[in-house]
DSSP file (Angstrom, degrees, kcal/mol; ACC not computed):
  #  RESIDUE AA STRUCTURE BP1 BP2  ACC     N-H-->O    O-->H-N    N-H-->O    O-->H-N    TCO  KAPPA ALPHA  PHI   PSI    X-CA   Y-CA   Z-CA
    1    1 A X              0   0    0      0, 0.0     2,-0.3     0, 0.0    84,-0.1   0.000 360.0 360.0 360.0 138.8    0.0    0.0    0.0
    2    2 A X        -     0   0    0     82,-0.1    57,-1.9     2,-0.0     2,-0.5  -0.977 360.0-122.1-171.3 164.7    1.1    3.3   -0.8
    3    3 A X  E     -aB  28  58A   0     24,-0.6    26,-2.2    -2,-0.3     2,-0.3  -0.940  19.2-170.4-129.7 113.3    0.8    6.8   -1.6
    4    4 A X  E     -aB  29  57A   0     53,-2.6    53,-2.0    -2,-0.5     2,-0.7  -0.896   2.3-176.9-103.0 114.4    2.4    8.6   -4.8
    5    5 A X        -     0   0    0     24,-2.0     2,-0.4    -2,-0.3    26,-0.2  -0.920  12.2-159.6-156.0  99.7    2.3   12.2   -4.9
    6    6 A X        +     0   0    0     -2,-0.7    48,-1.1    24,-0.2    49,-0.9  -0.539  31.9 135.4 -90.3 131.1    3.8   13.4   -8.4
    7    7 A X  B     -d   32   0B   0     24,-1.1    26,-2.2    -2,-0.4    27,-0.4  -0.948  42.7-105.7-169.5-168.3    5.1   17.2   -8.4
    8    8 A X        -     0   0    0     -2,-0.4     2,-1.9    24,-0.3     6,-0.1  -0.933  34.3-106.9-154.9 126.4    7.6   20.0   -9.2
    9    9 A X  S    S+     0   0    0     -2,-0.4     2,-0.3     2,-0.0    -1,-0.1   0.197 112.6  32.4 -58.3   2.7   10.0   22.0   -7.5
   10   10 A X  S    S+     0   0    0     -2,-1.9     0, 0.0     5,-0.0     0, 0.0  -0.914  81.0 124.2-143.1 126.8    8.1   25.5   -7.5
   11   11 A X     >  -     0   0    0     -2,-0.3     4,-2.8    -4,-0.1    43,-0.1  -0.445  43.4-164.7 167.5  75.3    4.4   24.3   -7.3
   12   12 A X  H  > S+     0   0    0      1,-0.2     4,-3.2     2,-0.2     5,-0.3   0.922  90.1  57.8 -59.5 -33.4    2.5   26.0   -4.1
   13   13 A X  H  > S+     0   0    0      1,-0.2     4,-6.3     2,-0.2     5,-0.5   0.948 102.4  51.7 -51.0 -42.8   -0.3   23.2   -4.6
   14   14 A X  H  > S+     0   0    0      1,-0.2     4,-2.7     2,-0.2    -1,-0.2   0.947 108.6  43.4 -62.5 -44.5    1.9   20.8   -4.3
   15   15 A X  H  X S+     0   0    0     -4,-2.8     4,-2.5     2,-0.2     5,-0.2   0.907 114.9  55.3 -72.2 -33.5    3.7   21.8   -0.8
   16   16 A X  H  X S+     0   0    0     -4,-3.2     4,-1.0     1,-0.2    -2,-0.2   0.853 112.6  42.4 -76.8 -17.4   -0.3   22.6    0.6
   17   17 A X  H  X S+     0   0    0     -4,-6.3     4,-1.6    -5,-0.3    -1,-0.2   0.827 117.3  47.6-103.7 -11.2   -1.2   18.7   -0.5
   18   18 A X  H  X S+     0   0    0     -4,-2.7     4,-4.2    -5,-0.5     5,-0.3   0.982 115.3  44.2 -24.9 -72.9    2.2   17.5    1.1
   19   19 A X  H  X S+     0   0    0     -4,-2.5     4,-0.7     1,-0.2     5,-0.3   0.762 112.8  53.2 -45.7 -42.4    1.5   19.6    4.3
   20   20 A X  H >X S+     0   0    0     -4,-1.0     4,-1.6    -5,-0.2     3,-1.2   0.990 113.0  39.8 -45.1 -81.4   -1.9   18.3    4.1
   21   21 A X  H 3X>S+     0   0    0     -4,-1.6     5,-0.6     1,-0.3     4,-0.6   0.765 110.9  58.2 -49.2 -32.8   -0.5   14.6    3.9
   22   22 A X  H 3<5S+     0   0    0     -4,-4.2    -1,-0.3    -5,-0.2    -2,-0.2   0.764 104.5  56.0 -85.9 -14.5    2.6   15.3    6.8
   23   23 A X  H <<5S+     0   0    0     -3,-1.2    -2,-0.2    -4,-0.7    -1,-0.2   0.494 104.4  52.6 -90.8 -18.5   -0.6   16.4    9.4
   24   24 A X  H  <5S-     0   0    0     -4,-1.6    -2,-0.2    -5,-0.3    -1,-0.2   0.859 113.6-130.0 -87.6  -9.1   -2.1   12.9    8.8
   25   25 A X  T  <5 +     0   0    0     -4,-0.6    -3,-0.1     1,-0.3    -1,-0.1   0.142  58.0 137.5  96.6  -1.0    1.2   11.4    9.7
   26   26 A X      < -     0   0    0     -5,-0.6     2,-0.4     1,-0.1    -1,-0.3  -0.292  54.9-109.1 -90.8-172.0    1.6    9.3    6.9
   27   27 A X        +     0   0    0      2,-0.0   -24,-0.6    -5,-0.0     2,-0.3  -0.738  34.2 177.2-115.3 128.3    4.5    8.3    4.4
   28   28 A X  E     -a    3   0A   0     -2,-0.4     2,-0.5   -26,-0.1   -24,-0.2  -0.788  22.5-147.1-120.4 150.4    4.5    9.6    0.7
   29   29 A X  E     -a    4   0A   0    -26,-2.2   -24,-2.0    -2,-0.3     2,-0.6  -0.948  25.0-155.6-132.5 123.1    7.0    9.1   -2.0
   30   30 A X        -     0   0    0     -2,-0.5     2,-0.7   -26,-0.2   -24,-0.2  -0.895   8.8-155.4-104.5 127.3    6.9   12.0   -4.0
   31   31 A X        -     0   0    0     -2,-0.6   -24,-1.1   -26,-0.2    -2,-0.1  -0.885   6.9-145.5-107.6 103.3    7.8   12.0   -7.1
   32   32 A X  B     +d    7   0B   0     -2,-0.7   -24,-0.3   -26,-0.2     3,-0.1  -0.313  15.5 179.8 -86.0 128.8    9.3   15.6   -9.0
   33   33 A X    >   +     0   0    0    -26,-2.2     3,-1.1     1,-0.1   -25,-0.2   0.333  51.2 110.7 -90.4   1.2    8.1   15.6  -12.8
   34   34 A X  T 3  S+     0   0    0    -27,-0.4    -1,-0.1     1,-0.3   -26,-0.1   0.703  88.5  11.3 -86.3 -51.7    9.8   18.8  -13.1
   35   35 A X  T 3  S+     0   0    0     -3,-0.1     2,-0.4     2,-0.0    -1,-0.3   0.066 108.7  86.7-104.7  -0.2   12.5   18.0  -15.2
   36   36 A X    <>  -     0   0    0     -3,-1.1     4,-1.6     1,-0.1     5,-0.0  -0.919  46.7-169.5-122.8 110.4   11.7   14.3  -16.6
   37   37 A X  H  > S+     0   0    0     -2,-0.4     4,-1.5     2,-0.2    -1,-0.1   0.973  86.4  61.9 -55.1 -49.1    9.6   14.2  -19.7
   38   38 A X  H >> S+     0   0    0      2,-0.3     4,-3.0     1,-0.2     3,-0.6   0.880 109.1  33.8 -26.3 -79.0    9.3   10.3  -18.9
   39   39 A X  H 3> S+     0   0    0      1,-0.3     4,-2.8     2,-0.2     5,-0.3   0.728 107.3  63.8 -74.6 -23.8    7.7   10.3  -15.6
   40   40 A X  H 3X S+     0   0    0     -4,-1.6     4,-2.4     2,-0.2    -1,-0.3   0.916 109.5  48.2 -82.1 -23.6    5.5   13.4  -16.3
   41   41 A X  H <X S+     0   0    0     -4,-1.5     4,-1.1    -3,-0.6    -2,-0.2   0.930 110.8  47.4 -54.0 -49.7    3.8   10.8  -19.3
   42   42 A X  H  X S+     0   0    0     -4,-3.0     4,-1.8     2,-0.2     5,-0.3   0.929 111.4  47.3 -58.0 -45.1    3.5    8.2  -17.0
   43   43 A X  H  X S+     0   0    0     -4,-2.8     4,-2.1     2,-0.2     7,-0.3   0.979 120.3  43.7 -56.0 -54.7    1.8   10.9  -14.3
   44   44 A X  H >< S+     0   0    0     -4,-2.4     3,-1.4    -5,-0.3     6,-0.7   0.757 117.3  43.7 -65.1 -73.2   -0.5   12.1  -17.6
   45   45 A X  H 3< S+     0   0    0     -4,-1.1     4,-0.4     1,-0.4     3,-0.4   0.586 118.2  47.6-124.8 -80.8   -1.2    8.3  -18.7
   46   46 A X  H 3< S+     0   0    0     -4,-1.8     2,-1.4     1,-0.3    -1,-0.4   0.696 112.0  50.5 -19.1 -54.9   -1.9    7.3  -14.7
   47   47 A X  S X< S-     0   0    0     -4,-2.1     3,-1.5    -3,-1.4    -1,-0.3  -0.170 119.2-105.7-114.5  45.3   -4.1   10.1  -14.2
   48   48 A X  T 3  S-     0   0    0     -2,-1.4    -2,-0.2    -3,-0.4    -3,-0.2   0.734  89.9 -36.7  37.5  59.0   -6.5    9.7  -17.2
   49   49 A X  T 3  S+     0   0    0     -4,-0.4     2,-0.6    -5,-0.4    -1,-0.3   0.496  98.8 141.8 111.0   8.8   -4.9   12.8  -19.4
   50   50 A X    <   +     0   0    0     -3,-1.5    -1,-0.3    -6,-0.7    -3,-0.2  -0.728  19.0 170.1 -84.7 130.4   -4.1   15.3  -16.2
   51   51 A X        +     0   0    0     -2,-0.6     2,-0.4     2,-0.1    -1,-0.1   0.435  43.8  97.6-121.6  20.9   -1.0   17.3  -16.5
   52   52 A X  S    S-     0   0    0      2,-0.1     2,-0.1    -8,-0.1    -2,-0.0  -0.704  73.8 -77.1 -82.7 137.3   -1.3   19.5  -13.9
   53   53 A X  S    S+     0   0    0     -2,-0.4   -46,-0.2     1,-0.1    13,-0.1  -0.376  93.9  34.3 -69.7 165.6    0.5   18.9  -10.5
   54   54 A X        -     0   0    0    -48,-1.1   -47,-0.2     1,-0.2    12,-0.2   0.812  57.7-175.3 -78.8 164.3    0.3   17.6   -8.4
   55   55 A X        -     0   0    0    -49,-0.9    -1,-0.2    10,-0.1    11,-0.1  -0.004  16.6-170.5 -96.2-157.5   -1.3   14.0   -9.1
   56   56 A X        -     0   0    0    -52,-0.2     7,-2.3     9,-0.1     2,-0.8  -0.204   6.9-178.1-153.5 111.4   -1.9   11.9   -5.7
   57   57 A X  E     -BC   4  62A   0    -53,-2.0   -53,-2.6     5,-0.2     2,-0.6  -0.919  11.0-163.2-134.1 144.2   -2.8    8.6   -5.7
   58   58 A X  E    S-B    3   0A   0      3,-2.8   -55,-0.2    -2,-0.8     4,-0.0  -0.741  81.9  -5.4-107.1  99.5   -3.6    6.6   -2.7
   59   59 A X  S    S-     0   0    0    -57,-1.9    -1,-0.1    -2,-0.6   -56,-0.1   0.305 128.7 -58.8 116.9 -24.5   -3.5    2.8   -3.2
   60   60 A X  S    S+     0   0    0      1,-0.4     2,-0.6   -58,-0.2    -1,-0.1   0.051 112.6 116.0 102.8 -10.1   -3.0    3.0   -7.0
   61   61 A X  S    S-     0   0    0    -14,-0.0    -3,-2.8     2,-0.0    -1,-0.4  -0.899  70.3-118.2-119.8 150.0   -6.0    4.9   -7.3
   62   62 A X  B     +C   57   0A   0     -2,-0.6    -5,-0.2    -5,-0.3    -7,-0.0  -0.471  29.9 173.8 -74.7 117.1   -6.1    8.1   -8.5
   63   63 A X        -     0   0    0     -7,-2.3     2,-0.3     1,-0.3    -6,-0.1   0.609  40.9-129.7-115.8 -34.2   -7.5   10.8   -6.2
   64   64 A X        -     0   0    0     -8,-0.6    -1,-0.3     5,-0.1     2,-0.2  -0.945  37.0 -45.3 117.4-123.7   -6.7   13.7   -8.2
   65   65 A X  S    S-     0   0    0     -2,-0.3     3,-0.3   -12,-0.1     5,-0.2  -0.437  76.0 -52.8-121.8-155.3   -4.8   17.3   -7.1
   66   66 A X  S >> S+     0   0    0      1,-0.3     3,-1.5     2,-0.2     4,-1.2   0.835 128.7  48.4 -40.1 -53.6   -4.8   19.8   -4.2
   67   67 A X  H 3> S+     0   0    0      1,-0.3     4,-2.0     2,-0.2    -1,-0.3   0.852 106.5  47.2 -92.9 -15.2   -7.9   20.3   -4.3
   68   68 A X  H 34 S+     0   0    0     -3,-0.3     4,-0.5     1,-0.2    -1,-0.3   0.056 108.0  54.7 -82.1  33.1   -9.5   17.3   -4.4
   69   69 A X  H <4 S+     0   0    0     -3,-1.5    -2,-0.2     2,-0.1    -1,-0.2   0.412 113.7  48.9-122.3 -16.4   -7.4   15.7   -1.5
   70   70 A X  H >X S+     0   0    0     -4,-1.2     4,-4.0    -3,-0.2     3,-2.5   0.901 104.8  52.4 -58.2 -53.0   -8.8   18.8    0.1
   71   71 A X  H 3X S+     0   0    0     -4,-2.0     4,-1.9     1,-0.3     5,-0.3   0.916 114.1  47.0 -46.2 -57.6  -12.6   18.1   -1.2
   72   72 A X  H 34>S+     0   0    0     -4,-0.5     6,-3.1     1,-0.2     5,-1.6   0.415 113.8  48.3 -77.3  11.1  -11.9   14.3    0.6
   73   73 A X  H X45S+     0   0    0     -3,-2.5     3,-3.4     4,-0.2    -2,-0.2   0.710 121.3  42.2 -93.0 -59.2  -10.3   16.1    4.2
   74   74 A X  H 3<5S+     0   0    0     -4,-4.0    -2,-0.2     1,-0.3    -3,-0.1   0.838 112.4  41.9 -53.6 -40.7  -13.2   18.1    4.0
   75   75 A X  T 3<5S-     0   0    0     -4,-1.9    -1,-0.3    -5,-0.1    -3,-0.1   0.365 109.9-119.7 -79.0   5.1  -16.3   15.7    2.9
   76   76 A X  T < 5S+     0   0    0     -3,-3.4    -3,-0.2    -5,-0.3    -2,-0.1   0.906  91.0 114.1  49.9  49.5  -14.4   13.3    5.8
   77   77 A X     >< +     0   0    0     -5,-1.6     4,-1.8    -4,-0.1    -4,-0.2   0.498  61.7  80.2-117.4 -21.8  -13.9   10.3    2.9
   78   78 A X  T  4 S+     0   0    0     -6,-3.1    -5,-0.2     1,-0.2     4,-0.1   0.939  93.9  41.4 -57.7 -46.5   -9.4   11.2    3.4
   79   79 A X  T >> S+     0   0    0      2,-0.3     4,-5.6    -7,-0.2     3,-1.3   0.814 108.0  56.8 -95.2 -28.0   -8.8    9.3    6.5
   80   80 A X  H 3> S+     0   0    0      1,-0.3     4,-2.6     2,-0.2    -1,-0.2   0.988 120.6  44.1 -66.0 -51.9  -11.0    6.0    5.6
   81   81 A X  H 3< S+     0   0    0     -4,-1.8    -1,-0.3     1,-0.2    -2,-0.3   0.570 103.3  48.4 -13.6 -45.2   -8.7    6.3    3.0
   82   82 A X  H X4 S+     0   0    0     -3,-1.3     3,-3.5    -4,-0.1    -1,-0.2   0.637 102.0  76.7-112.1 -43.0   -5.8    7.0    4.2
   83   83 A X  H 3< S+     0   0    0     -4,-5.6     2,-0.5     1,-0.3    -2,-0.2   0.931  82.3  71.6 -54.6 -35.2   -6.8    3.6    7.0
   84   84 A X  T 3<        0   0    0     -4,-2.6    -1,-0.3     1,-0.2    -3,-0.1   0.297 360.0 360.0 -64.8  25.7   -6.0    1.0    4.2
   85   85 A X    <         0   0    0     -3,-3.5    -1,-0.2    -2,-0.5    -2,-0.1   0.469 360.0 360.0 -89.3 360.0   -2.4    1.6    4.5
């Protein structure tokens, strides 16, 4: 189980759904597209055509960006989430 959280060194979404993810305590592997053509296709291909940053997917599935890991803190759907690690 794990949580993949694709992004790119100047990218304020990206540190507020980090920040987000370090106040639930858990472990992330983040991955920087910034500079890798490679991995930013795999992030668009993985995320059904998004190429914005940051991506996040929790499990292998695809959660979306900042503000929808926001949407699921808020609607209280993040943490059931978050329990099947």
């Amino acid at each position: 189980m794990e949580i993949l959280v694709y992004t790119t060194q100047i990218c304020p979404y990206c540190v507020r759904a980090k920040k987000l993810l370090d106040s639930k305590g858990v472990q992330y592997t983040e991955i920087d597209v910034s500079n890798d053509s490679d991995l930013r296709q795999v992030m668009t291909q993985k995320s059904g055509g998004r190429t914005s940053v940051p991506q996040i997917f929790i499990n292998q599935q695809h959660v979306g960006g900042c503000d929808d890991l926001y949407a699921l803190e808020k609607a209280g759907e993040l943490d059931k989430l978050l329990e099947l690690i």
